[in-house]
C-alpha positions as CSV (number, residue, x, y, z in Angstrom):
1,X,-20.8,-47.7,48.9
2,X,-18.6,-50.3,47.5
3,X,-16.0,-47.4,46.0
4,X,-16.4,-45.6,49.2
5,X,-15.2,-48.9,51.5
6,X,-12.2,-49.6,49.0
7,X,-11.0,-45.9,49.5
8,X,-11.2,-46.0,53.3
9,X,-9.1,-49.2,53.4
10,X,-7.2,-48.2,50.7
11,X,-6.7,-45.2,51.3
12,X,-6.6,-44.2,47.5
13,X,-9.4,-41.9,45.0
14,X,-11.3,-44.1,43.2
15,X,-10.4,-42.6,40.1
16,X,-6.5,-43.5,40.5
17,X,-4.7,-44.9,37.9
18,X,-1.7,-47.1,37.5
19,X,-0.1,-44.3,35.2
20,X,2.8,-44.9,32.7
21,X,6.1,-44.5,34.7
22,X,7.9,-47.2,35.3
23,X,7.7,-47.5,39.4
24,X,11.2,-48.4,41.5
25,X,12.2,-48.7,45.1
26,X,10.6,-45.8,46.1
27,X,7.3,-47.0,46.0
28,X,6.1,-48.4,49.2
29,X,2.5,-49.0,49.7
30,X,0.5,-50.9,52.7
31,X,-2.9,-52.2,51.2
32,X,-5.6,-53.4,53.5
33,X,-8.1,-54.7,50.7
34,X,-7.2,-54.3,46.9
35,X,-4.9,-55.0,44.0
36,X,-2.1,-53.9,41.9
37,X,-1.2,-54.3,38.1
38,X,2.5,-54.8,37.9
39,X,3.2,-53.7,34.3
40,X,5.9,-55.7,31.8
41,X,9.4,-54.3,32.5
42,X,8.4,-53.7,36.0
43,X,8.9,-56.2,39.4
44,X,7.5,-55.9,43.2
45,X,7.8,-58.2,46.2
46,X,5.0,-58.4,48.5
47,X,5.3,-59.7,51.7
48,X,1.0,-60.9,53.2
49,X,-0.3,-60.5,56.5
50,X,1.8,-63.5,57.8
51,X,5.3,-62.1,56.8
52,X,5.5,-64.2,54.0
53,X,7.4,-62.2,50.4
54,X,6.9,-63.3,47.1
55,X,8.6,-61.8,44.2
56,X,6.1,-60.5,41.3
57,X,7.6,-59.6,37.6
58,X,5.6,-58.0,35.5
59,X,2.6,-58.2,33.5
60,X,1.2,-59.5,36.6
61,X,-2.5,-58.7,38.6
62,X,-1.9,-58.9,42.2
63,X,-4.5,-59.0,44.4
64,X,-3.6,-58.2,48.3
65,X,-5.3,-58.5,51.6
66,X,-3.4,-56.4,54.6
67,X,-0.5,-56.9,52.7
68,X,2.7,-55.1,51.6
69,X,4.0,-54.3,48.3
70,X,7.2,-52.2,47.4
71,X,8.1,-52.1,43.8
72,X,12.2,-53.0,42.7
73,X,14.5,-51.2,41.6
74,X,16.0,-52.1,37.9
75,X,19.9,-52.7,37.3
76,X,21.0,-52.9,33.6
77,X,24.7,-53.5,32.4
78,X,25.5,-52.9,28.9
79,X,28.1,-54.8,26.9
80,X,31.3,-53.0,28.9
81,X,29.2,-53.2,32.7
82,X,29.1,-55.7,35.3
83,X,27.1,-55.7,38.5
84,X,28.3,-56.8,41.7
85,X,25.4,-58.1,44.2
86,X,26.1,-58.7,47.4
87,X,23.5,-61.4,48.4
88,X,21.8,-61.4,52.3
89,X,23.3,-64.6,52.9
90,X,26.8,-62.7,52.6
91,X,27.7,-64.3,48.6
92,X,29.1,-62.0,46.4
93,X,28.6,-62.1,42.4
94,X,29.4,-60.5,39.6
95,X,26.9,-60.7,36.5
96,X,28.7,-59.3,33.2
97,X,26.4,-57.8,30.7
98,X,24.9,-57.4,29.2
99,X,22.3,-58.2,31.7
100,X,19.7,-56.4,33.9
101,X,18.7,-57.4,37.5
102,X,15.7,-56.4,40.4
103,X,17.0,-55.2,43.7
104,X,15.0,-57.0,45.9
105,X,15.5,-55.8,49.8
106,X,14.2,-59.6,51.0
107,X,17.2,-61.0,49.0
108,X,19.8,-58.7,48.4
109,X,22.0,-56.0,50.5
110,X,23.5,-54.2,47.5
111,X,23.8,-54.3,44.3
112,X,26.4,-52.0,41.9
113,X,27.0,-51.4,38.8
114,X,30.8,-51.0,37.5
115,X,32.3,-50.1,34.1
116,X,34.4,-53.2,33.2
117,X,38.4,-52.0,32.6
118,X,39.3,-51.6,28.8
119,X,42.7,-51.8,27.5
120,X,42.7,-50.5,24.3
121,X,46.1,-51.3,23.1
122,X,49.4,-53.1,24.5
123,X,50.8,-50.1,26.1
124,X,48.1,-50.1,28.5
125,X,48.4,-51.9,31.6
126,X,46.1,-52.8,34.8
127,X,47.1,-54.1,38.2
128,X,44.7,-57.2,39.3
129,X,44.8,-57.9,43.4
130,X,43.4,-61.2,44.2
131,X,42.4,-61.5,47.9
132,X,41.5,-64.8,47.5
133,X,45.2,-66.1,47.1
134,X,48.0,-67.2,49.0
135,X,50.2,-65.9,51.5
136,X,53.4,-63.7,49.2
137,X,55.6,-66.0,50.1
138,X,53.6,-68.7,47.9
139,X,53.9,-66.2,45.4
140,X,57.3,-66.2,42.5
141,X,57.5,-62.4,42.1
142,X,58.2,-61.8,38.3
143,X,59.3,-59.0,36.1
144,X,56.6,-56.5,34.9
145,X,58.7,-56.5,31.5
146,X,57.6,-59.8,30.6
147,X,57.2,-59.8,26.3
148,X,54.1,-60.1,25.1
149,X,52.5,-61.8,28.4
150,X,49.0,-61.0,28.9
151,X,49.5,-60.9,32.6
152,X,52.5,-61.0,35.5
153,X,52.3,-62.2,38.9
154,X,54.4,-59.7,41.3
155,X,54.8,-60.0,45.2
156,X,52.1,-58.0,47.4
157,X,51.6,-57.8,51.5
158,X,48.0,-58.1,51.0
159,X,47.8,-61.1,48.6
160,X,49.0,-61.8,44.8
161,X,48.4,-59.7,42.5
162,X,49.0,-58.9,38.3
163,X,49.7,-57.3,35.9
164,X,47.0,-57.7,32.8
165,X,47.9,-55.7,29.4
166,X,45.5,-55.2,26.1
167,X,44.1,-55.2,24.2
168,X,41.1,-56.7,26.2
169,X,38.2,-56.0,28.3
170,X,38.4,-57.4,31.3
171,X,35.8,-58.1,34.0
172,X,36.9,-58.6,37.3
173,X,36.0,-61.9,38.9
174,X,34.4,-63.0,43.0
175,X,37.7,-62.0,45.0
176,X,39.5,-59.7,42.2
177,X,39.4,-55.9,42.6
178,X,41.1,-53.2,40.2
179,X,44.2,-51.0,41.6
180,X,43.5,-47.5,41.3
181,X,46.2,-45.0,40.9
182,X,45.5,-42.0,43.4
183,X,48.2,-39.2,42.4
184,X,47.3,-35.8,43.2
185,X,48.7,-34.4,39.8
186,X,47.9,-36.8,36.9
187,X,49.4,-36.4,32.9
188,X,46.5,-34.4,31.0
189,X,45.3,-32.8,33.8
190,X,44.2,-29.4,33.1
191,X,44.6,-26.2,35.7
192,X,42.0,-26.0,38.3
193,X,40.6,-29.5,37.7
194,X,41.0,-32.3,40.3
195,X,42.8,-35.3,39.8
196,X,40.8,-38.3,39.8
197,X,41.5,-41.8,40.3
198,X,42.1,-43.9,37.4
199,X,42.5,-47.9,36.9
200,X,44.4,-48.0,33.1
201,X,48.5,-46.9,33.4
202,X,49.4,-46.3,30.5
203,X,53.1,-47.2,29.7
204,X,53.6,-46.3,25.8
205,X,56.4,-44.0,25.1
206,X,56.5,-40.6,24.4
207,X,53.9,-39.1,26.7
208,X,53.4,-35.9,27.7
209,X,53.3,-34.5,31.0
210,X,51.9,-31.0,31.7
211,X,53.7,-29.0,34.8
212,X,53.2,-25.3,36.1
213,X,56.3,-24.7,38.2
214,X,56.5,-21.2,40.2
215,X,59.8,-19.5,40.2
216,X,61.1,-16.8,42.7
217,X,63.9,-14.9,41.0
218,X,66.8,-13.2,42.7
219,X,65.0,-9.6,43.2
220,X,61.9,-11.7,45.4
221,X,59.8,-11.9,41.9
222,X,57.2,-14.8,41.0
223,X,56.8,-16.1,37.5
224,X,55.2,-19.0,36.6
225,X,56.6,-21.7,33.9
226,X,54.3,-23.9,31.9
227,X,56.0,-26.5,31.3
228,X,55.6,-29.9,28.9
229,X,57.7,-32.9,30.1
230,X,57.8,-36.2,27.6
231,X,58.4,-39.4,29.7
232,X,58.5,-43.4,29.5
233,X,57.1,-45.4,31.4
234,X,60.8,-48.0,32.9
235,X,58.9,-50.2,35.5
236,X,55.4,-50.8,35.9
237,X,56.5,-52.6,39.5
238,X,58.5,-48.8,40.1
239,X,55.4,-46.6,39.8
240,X,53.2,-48.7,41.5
241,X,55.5,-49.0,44.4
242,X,56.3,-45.3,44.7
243,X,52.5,-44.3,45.4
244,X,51.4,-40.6,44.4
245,X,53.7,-39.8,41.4
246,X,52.5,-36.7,41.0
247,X,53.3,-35.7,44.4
248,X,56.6,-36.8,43.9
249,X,57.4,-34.8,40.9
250,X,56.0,-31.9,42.1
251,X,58.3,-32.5,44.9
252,X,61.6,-32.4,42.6
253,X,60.3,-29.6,40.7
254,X,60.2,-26.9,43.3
255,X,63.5,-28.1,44.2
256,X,64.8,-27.5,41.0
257,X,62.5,-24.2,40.6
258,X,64.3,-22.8,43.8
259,X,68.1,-23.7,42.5
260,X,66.2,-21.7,38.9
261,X,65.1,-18.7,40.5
262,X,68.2,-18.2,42.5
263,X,70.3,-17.4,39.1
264,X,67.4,-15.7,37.4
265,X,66.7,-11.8,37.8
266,X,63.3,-10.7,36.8
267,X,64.7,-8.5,34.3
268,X,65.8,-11.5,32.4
269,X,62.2,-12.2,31.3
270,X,61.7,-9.0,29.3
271,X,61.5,-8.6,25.9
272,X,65.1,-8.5,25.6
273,X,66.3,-11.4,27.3
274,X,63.4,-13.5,27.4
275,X,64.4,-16.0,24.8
276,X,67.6,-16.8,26.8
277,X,65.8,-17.6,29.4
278,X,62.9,-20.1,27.7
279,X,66.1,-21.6,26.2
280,X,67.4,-22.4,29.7
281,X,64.5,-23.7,30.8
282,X,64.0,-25.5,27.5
283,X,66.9,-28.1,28.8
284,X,66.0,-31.2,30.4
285,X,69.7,-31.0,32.4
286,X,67.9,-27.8,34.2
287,X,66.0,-30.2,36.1
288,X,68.2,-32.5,37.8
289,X,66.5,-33.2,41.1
290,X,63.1,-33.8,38.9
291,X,64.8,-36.4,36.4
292,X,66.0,-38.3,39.4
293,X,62.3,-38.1,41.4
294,X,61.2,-39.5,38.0
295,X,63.7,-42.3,37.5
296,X,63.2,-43.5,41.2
297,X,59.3,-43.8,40.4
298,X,60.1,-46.2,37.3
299,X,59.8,-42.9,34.8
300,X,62.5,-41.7,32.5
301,X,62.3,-38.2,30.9
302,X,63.3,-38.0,27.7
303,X,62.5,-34.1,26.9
304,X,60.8,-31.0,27.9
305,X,59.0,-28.1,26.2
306,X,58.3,-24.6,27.3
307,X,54.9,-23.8,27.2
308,X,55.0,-20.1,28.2
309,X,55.3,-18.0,31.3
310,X,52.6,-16.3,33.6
311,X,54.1,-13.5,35.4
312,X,53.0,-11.7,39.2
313,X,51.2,-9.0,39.0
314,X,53.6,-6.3,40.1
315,X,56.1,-7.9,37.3
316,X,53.5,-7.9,35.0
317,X,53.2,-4.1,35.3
318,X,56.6,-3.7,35.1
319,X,56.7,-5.9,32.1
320,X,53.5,-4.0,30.7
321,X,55.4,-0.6,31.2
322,X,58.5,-1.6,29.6
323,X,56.9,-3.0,26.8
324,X,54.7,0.3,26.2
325,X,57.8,2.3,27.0
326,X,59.5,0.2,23.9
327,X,56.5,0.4,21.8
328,X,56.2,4.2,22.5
329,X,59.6,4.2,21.1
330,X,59.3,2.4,18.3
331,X,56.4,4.1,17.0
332,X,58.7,7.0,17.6
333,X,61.1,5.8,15.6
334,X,58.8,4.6,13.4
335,X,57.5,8.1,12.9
336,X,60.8,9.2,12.3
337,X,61.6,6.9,10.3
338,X,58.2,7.9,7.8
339,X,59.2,11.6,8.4
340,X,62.5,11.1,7.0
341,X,61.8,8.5,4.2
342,X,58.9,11.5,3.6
343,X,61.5,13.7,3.7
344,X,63.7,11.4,1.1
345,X,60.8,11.1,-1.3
346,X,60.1,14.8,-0.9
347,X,63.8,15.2,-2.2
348,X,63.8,13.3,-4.9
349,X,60.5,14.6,-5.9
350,X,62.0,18.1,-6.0
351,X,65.0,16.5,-7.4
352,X,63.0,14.8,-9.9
353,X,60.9,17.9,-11.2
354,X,64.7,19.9,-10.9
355,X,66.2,17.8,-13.0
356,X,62.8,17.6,-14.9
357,X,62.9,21.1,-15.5
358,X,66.1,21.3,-16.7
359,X,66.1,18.9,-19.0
360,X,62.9,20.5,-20.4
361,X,64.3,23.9,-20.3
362,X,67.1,22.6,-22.1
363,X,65.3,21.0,-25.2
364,X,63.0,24.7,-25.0
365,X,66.6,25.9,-25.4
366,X,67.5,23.4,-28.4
367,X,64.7,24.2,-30.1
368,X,64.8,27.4,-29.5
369,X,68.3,27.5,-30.8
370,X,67.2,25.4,-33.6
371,X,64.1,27.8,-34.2
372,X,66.2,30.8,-33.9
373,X,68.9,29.0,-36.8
374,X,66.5,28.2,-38.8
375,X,64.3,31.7,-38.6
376,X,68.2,32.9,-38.9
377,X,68.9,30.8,-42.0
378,X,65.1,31.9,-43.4
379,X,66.7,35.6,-42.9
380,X,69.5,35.0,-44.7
381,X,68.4,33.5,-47.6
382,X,65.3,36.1,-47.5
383,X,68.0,39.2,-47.4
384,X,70.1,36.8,-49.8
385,X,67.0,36.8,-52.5
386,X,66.2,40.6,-51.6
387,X,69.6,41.6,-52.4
388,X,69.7,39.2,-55.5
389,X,66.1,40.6,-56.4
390,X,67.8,44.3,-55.8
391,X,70.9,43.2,-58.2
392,X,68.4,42.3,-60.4
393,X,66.2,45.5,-60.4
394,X,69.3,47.6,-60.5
395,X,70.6,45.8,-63.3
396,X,67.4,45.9,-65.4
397,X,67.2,49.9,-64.3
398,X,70.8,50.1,-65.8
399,X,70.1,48.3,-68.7
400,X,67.3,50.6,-69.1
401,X,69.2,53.5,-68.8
402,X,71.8,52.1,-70.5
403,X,69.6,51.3,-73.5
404,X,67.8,54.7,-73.0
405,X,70.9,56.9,-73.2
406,X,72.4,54.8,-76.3
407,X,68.7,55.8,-77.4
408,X,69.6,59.4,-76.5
409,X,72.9,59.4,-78.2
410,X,71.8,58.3,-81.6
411,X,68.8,60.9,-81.4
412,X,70.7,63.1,-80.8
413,X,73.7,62.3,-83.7
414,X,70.8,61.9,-85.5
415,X,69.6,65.4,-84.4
416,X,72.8,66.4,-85.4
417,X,73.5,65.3,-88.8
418,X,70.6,66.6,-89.7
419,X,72.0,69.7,-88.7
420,X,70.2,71.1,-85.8
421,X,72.2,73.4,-83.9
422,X,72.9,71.4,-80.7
423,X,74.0,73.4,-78.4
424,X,70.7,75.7,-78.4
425,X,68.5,72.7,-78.4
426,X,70.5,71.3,-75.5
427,X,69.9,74.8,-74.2
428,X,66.1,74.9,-75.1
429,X,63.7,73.5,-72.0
430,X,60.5,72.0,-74.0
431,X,61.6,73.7,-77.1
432,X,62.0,77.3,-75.4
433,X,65.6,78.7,-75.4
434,X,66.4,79.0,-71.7
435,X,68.5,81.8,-72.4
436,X,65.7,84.5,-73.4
437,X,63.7,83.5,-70.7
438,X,65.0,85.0,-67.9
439,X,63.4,86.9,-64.5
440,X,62.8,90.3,-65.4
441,X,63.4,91.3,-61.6
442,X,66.5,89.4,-61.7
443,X,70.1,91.4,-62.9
444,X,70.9,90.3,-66.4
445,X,73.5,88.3,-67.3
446,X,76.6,89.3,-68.8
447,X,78.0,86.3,-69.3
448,X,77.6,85.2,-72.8
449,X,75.0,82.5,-73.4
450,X,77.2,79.7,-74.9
451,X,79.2,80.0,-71.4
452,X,76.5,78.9,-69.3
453,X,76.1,75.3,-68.4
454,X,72.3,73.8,-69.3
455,X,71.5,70.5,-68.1
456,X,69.6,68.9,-70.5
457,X,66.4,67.5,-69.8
458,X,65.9,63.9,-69.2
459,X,65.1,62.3,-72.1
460,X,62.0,60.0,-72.0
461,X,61.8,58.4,-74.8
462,X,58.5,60.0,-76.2
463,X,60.6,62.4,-78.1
């Protein structure tokens, strides 16, 4: 019965929890009869049944009776952070971090928290309004070029105001608020991205400055420079004056982009002729009305850098068909130029195996020649040893003969002093007198015997 009263006046299960998360401003609970546990890290204010608040920070038991509890909301500023509270009783204050602070509703209207402004180096700058000071007049205006000052005082409508440089972190004090630059084209900015406000100027030289200006040439085409301006930063007092900077270059640049365009055909920006062109726009005398926009906003241009070009689409296709019209060309030419250096290595190939050949068929010839002398030569000397071989055998044979018919000759004077009749033994043939033996069906012979002519037999030696 007891768990069933607290849960009607309550309003709550009776198995509810206090949980884990850490509860903020958005917990608002009337409790008729009951209690809360307000865990460490945590804070509530809790006003009773006569109106009267109390302010409860955690670990903390609370027990209520027709009372209202709402649980705060936690600020925290770190090291760089300050929060502004802006109390009921219409006092402002800034806590620097780090630090961490309950919004109670009973006690405050608002509380913030800001990033503090860092100045990392010298060449950054801040402007400080103080609306707490006197009237301008009250006020010495000085230079923003002051060496090595950490702030300068200059001349405002709304109250002084200065110029703080770094390094430093600097927290803005009860009265102080931080200028913010509002241009609508800011250095770094990349395409499509809005500009932002910013607090930190910074005045360092050498920066770079990123512009897309659109150029309409003579023959109604668009093409788009990218364009890279370095600047300085002259006068502080100068840009702060001259309000949206950005707006005011832009402003000078599609002056000069229209006195551009006028002397530029979109022919100019093919393949061709193109480099002229980025060379043109590569001078920082090209933009005249721009440099002067710039110098009356306290900036001085020292250079500029093309980027590149983005062209419109129907000069883009004319740009695309030229440059596959060239490229069909080349690779023409290029084939050409294979066929024919082909062609040349084709020829001197030939030429090669020509000349090759000839020199081959002319040492076939050589040795040929020198074959053929030398078979020549072993023909000579073989008919030379033949012959001699000949001379040799023929001069043996006619010794032979020789020696056989000296043989002969002394037979036969030997034959003959012994007394044989010579003449019939010359006649005889093996001993038989040739001139008895006749044919009997031939006519005799009547011429006498010792006319005839006998030729003597050849003598062989075995006589």
């Amino acid at each position: 019965l007891k768990l069933q009263f607290l849960y009607l006046i309550d309003k709550r299960p009776p198995h509810h929890t206090m949980g884990i998360d850490f509860r903020s401003g958005g917990y608002v609970r009337f409790v008729r009869v009951g209690g809360r546990t307000i865990k460490d890290g945590e804070a509530a204010a809790i006003w009773d049944n006569k109106g009267q608040h109390r302010q409860v920070v955690g670990p903390a038991r609370e027990t209520m009776f027709y009372s209202t509890i709402r649980f705060l909301t936690r600020f925290k500023a770190e090291r760089d952070q300050y929060l502004v509270v802006r109390h009921r009783d219409g006092a402002v204050e800034h806590i620097r971090g780090p630090a961490q602070l309950f919004e109670n509703p009973a006690l405050h209207d608002e509380v913030r928290l800001l990033d503090a402004i860092e100045l990392r180096s010298e060449h950054e700058v801040a402007i400080i309004y103080n609306d707490d000071a006197p009237t301008p007049s009250a006020v010495p205006a000085l230079c923003d070029a002051a060496p090595a000052a950490k702030d300068s005082t200059l001349d405002a409508p709304n109250g002084a105001k200065r110029i703080i440089r770094g390094p430093m972190l600097f927290f803005p004090k009860v009265g102080e608020h931080v200028h913010a630059f509002e241009w609508s084209h800011v250095p770094h900015q990349r395409r499509g991205e809005t500009a932002k406000p910013f607090h930190v100027l910074p005045t360092q030289a050498c920066q770079g400055w990123a512009f897309a200006m659109t150029l309409t040439t003579s023959d109604k085409m668009q093409v788009t420079a990218e364009l890279g301006f370095v600047f300085d930063v002259d006068s502080v007092e100068q840009v702060l004056r001259a309000g949206d900077v950005g707006a005011k270059l832009r402003t000078g640049l599609i002056a000069d982009a229209q006195c551009i365009g006028e002397g530029l055909s979109s022919a100019q920006f093919g393949p061709a002729e193109q480099a002229s062109v980025t060379a043109h726009l590569a001078e920082l005398r090209t933009y005249a009305h721009f440099c002067a926009m710039a110098a009356s906003c306290g900036l001085r241009m020292s250079d500029v850098r093309m980027l590149g070009f983005t062209l419109s689409e129907k000069l883009q296709k004319q740009a695309d068909s030229e440059q596959q019209h060239a490229a069909t060309q080349r690779a023409e030419l290029e084939a050409a130029k294979r066929a024919r250096e082909l062609h040349e290595m084709q020829f001197e190939a030939e030429q090669k195996n020509i000349d090759q050949q000839a020199a081959l068929d002319r040492k076939k010839m050589a040795v040929q020649a020198a074959l053929d002398a030398e078979s020549h030569a072993l023909k000579v000397a073989a008919s030379e040893r033949r012959l001699a071989l000949q001379e040799l055998e023929f001069s043996q044979k006619h010794k032979h003969q020789q020696l056989a018919d000296e043989r002969k000759v002394e037979y036969l004077r030997a034959l003959k002093q012994e007394g044989v009749d010579m003449t019939a033994y010359l006649c005889s043939l093996n001993g038989v007198d040739t001139r008895k033996a006749r044919d009997p069906m031939s006519p005799r012979c009547t011429v006498p015997c010792d006319d005839e002519v006998v030729t003597p037999r050849e003598y062989t030696g075995r006589d």
